[in-house]
Backbone as CSV, one residue per row, in Angstrom:
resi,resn,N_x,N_y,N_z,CA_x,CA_y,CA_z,C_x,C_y,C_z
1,UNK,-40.279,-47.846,67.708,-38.996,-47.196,67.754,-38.813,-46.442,66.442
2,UNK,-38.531,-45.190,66.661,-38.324,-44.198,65.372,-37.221,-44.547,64.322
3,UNK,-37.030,-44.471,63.757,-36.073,-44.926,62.516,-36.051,-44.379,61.494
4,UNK,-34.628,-44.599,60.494,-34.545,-44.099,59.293,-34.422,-44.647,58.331
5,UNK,-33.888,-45.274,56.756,-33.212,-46.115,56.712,-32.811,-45.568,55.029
6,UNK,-31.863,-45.444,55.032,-31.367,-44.503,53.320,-30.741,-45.869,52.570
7,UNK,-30.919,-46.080,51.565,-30.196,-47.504,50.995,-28.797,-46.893,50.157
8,UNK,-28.246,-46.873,49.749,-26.833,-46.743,48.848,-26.620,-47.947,47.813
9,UNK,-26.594,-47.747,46.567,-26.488,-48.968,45.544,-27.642,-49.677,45.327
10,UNK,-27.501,-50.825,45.055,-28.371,-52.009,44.907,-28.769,-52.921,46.061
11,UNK,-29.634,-52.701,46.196,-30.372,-53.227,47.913,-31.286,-54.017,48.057
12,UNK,-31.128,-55.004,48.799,-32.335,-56.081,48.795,-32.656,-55.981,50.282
13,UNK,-33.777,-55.367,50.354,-34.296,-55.499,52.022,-35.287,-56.379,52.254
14,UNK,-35.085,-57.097,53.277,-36.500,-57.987,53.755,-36.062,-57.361,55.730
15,UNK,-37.463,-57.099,56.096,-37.994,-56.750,57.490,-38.476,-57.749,57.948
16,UNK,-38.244,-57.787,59.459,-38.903,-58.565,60.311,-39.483,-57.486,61.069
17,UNK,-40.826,-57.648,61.249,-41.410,-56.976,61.931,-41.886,-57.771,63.366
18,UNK,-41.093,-57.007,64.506,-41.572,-58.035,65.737,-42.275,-57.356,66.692
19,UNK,-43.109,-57.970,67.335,-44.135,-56.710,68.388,-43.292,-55.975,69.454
20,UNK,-43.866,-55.232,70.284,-42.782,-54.654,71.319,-42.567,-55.217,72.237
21,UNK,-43.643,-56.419,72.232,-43.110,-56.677,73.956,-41.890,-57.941,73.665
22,UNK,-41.780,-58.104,72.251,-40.521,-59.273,71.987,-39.510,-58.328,71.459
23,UNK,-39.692,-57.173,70.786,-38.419,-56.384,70.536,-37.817,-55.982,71.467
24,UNK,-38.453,-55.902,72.753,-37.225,-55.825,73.976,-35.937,-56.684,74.173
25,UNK,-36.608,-57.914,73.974,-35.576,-59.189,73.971,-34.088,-59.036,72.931
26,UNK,-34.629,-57.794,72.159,-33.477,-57.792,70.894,-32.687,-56.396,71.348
27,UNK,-33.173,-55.640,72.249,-32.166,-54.450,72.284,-33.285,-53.340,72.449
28,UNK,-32.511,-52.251,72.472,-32.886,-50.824,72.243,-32.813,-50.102,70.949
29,UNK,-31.373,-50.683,70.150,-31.759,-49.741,69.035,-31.975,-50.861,67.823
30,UNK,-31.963,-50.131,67.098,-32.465,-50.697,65.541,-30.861,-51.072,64.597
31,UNK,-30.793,-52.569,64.426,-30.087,-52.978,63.778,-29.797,-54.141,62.167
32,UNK,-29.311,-54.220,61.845,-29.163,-55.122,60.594,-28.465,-56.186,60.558
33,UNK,-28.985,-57.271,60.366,-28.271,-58.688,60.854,-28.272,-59.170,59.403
34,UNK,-27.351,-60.545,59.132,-27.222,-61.255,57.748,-28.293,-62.287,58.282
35,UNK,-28.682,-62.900,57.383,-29.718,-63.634,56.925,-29.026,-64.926,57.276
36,UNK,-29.095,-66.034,57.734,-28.629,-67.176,57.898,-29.264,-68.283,56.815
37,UNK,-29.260,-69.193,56.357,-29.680,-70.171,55.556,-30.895,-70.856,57.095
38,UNK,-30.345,-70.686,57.925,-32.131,-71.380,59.184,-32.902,-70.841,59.142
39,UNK,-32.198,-68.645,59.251,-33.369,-67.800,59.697,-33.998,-67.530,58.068
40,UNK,-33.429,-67.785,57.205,-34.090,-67.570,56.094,-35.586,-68.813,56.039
41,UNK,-35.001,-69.946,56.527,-36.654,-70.813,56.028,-37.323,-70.621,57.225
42,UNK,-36.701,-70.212,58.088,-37.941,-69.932,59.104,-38.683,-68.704,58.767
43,UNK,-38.062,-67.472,58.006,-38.906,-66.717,57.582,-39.779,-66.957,56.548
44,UNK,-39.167,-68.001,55.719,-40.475,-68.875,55.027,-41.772,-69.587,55.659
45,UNK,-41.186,-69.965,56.698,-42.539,-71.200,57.150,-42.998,-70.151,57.725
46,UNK,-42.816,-69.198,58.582,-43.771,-68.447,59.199,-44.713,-67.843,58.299
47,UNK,-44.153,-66.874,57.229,-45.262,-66.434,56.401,-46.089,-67.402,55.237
48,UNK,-45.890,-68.766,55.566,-46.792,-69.780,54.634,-48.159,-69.803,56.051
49,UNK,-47.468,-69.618,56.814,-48.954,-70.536,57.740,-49.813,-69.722,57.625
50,UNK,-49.988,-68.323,57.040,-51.718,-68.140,56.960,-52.096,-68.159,55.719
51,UNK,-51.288,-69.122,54.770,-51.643,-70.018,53.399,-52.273,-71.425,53.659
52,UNK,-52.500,-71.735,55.107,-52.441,-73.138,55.579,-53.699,-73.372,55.948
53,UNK,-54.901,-73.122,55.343,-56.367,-73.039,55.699,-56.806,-74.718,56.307
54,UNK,-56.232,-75.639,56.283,-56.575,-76.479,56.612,-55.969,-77.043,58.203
55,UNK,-55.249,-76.222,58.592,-54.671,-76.106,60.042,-55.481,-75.385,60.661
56,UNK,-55.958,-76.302,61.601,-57.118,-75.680,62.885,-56.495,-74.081,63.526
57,UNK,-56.865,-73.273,64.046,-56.692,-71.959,64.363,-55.983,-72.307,65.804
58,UNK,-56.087,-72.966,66.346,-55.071,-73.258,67.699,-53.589,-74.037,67.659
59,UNK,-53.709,-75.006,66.208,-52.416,-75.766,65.572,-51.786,-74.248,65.089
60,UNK,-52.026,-73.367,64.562,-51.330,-72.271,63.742,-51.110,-71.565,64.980
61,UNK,-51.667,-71.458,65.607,-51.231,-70.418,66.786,-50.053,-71.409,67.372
62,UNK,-49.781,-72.169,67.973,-48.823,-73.159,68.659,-47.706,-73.347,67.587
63,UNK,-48.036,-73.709,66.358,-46.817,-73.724,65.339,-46.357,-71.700,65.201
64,UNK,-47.383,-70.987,65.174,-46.676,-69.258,64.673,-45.669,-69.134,66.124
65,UNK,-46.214,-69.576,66.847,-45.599,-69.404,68.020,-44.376,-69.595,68.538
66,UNK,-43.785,-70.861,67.798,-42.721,-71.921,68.100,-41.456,-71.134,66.923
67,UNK,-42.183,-70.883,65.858,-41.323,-70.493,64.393,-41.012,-69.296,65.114
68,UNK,-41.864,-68.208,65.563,-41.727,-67.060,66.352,-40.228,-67.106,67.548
69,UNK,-40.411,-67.586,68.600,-39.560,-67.919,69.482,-38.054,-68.391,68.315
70,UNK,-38.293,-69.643,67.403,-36.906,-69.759,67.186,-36.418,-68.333,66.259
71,UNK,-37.416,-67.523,65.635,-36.596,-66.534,64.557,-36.219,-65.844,65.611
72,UNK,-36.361,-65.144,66.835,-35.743,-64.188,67.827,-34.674,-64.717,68.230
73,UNK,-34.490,-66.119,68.525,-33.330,-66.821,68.759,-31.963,-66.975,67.943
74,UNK,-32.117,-66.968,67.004,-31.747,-66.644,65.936,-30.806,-65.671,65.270
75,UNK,-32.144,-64.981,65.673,-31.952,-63.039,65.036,-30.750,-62.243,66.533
76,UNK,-31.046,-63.058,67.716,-30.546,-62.508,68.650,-28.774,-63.560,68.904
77,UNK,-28.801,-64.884,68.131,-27.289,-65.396,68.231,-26.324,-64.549,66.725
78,UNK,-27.029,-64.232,66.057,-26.489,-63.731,64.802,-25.825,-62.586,64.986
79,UNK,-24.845,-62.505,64.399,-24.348,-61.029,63.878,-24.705,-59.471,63.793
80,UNK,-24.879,-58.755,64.568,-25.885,-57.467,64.590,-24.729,-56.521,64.186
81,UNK,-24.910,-56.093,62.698,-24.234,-54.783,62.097,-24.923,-53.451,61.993
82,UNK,-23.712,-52.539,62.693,-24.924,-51.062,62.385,-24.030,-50.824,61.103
83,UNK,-24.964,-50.601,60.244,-24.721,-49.992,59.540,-25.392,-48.248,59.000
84,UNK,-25.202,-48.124,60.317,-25.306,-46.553,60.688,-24.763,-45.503,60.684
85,UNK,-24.930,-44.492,59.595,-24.042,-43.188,59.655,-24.887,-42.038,60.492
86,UNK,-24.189,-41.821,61.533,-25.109,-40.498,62.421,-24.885,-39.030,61.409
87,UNK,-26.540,-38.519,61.904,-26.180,-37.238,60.986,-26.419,-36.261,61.695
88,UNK,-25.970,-35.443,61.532,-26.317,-34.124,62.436,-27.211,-33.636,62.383
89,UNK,-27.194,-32.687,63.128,-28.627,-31.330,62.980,-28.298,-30.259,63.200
90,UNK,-27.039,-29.667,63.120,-26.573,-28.691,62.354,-26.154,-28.896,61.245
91,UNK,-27.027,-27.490,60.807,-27.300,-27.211,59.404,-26.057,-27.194,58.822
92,UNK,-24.862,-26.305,59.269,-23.336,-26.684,58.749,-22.799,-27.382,59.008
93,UNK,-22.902,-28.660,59.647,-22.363,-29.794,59.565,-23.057,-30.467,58.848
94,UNK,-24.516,-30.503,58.982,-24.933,-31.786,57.503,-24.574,-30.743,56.067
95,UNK,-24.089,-29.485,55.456,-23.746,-29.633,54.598,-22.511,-30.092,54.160
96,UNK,-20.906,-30.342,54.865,-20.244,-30.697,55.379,-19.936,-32.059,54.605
97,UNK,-21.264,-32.742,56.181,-21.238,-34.091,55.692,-21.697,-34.253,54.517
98,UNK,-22.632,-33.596,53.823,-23.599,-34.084,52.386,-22.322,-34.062,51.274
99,UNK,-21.111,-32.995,51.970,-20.184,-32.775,50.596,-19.216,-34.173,50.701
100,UNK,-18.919,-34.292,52.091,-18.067,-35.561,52.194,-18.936,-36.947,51.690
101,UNK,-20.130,-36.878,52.136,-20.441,-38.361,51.429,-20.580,-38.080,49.571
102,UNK,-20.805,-37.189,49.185,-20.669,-36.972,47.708,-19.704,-37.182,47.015
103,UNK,-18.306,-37.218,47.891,-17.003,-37.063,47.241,-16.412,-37.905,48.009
104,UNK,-16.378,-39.388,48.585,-15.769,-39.752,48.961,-14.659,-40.632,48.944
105,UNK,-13.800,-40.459,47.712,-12.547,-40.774,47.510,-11.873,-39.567,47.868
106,UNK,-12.344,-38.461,48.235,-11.215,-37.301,48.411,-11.777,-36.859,49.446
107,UNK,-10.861,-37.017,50.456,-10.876,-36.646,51.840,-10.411,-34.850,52.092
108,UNK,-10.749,-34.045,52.047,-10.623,-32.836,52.628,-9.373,-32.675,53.776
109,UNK,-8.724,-31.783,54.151,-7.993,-31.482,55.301,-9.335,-31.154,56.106
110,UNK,-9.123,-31.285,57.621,-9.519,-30.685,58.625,-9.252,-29.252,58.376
111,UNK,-8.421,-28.395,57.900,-8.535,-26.851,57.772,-9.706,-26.808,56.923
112,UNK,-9.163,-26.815,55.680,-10.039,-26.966,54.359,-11.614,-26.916,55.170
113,UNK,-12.210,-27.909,55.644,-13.830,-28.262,55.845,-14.211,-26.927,56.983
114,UNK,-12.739,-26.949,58.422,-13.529,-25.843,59.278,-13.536,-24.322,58.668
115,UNK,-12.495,-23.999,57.660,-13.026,-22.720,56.731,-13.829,-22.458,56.137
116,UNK,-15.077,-23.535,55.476,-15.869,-23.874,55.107,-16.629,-23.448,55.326
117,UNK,-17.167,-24.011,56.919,-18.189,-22.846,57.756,-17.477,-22.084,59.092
118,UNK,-16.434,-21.271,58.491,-16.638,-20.474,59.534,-15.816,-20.560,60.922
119,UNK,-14.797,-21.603,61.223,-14.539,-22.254,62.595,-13.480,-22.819,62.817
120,UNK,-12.700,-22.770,63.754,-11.432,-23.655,63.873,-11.372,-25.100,63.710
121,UNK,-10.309,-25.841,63.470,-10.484,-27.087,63.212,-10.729,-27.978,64.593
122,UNK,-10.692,-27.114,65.685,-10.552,-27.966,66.800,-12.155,-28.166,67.221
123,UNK,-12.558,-26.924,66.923,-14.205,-26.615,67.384,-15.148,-27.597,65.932
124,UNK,-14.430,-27.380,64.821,-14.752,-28.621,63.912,-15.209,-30.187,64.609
125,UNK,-13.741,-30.465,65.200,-13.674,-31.539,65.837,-14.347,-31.926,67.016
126,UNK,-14.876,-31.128,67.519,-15.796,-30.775,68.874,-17.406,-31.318,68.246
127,UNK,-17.264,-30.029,67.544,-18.963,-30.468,66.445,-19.113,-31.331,66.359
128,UNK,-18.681,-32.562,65.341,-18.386,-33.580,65.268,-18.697,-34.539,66.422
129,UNK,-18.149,-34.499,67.526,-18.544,-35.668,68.222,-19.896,-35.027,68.509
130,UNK,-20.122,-33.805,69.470,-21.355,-33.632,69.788,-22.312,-33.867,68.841
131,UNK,-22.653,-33.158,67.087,-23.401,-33.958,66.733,-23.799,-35.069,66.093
132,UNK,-22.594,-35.972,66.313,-23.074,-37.128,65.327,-22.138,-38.697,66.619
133,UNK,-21.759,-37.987,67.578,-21.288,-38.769,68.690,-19.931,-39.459,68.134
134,UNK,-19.595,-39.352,67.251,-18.257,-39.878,66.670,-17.199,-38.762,66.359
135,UNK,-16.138,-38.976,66.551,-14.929,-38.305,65.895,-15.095,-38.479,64.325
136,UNK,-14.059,-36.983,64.175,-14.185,-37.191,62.431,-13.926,-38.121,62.241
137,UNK,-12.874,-38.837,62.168,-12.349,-40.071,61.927,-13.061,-41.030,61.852
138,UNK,-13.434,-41.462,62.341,-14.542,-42.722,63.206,-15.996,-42.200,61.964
139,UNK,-15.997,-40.818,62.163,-17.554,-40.578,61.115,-16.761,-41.157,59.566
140,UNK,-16.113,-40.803,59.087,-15.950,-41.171,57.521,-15.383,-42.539,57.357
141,UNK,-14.552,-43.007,58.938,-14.754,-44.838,58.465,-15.840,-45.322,58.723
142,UNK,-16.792,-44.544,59.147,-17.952,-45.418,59.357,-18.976,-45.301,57.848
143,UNK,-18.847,-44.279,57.505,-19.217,-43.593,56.005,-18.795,-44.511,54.648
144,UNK,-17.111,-44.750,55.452,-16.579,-45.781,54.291,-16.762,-47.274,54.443
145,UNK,-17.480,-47.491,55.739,-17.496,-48.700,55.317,-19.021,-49.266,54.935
146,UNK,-20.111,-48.199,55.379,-21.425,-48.708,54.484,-21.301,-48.496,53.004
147,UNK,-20.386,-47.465,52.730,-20.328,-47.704,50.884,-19.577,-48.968,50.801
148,UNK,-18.490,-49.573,51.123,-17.913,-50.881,50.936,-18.624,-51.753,51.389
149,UNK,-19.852,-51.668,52.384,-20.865,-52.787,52.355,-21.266,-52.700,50.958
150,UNK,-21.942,-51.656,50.209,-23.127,-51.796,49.344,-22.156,-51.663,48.025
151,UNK,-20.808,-52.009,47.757,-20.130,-52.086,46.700,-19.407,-53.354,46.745
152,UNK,-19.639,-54.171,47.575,-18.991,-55.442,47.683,-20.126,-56.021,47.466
153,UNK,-21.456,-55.443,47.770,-22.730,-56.744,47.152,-22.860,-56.220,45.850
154,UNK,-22.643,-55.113,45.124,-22.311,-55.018,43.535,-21.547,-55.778,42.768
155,UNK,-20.567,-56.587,43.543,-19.441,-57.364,43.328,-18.126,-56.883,43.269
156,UNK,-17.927,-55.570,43.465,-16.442,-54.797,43.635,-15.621,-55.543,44.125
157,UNK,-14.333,-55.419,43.879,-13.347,-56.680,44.546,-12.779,-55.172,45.495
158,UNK,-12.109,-56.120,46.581,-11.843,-55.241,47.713,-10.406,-53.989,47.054
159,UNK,-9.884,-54.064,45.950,-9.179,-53.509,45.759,-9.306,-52.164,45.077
160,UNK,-10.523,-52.485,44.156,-11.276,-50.816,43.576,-11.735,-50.356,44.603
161,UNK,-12.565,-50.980,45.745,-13.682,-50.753,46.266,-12.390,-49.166,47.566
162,UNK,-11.328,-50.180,47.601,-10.133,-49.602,48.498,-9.105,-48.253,47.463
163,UNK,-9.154,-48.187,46.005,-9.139,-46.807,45.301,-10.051,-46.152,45.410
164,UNK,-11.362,-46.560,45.095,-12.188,-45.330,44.581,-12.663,-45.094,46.104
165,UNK,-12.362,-45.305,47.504,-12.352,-44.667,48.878,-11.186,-43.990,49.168
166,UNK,-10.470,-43.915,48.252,-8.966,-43.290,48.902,-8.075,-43.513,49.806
167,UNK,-8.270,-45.175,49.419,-7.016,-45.497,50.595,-5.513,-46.048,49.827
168,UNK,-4.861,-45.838,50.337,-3.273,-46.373,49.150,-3.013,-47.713,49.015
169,UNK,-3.635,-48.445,49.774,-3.924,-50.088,49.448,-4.849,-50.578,50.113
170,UNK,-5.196,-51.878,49.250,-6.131,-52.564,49.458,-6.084,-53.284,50.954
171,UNK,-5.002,-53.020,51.650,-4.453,-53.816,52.836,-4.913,-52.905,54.207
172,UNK,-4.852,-51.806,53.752,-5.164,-50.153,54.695,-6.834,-50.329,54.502
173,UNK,-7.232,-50.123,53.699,-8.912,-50.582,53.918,-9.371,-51.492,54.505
174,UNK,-8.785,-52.506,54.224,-9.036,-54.046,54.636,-9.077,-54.029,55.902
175,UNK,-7.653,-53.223,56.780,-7.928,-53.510,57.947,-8.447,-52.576,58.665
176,UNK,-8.695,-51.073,58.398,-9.591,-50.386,58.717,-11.433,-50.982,58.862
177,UNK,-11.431,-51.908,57.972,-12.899,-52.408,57.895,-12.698,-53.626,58.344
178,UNK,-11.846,-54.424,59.178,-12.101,-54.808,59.892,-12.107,-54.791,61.125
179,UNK,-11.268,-53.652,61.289,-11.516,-52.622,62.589,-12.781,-52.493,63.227
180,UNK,-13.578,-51.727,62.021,-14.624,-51.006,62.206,-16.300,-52.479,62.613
181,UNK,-15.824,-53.668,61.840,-17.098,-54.699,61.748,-16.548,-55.763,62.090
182,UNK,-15.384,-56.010,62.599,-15.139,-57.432,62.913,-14.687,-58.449,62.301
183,UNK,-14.999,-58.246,60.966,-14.678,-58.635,60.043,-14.285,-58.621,58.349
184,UNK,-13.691,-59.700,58.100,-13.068,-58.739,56.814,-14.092,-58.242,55.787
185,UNK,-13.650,-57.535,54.777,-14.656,-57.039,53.953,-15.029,-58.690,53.077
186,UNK,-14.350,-59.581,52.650,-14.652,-60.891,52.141,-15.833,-61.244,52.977
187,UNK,-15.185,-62.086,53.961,-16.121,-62.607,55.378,-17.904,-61.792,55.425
188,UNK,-17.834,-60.482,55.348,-18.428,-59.696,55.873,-19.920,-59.454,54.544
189,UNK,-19.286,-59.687,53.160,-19.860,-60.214,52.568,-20.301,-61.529,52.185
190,UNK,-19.930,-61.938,52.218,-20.842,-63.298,52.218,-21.470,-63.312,54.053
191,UNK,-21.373,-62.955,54.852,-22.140,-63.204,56.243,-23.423,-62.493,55.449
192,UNK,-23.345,-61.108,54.819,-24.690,-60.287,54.475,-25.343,-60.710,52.960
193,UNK,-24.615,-61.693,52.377,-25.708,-62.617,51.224,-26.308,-63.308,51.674
């Protein structure tokens, strides 16, 4: 499955790489789950067993096997966050977007951006869903809330993290992002430590 994956801030990635005929079991698209304290030692014991030279080659296959089955189990009761910003492929809308994610404590008018390139604000708004499948709206809370993912694992307390996005309180972010993930920006960090 094709993919992208841009990091923002300070990032700690660990991959599971699963074959295709078990990545069916997990979906169609490509997502980001928190780490559980189970699925974490099971991602330990799995990658010790080909440290385990003294385990017969049919014991390692029956144990990779078992660790296998429970990490999908796992990976598939857990929490699945996109933390996905769609981007376009028009050329004047990703510059657009490149200016809005650059500046994003200051939100633009809808006039302001469709004078920009060229276009009414309604046909703006049109663009928009067609190329990135979201409303403006929906695109820059979704914008704002992977930077408040990756500024709450910096340690930002939800209240800068809710100025320097441009919202007038920490209470208007808060529940915008939990709108958007289910949960609060607190909660939501510690689920992704």
């Amino acid at each position: 499955m094709p993919h992208k994956f841009v990091a923002t801030g300070n990032v700690l990635l660990k991959t599971v790489l699963v074959s295709e005929v078990h990545s069916k079991t997990l979906g169609s698209v490509c997502f980001m789950t928190g780490i559980t304290s189970l699925l974490r030692e099971l991602l330990i014991a799995i990658n010790q067993l080909t440290h385990q030279p003294d385990m017969a080659n049919k014991q390692l296959q029956i144990r990779f096997s078992a660790l296998e089955t429970l990490i999908l189990q796992e990976i598939k009761s857990g929490g699945k966050n996109s933390l996905e910003l769609p981007w376009p492929s028009d050329e004047r809308m990703q510059s657009l977007c490149e200016e809005l994610l650059n500046h994003q404590g200051y939100l633009p008018t809808l006039d302001s951006l469709a004078d920009k390139i060229s276009v009414s604000n309604r046909t703006l708004m049109r663009l928009f869903v067609k190329e990135t499948g979201l409303t403006f709206r929906n695109w820059i809370q979704q914008m704002h809330v992977i930077r408040a993912a990756s500024l709450l694992a910096e340690g930002y307390s939800v209240i800068k993290i809710a100025h320097r996005l441009g919202y007038a309180s920490a209470e208007s972010f808060g529940n915008m992002f939990k709108r958007k993930t289910g949960f609060s920006p607190g909660k939501f960090n510690i689920m992704m430590s």
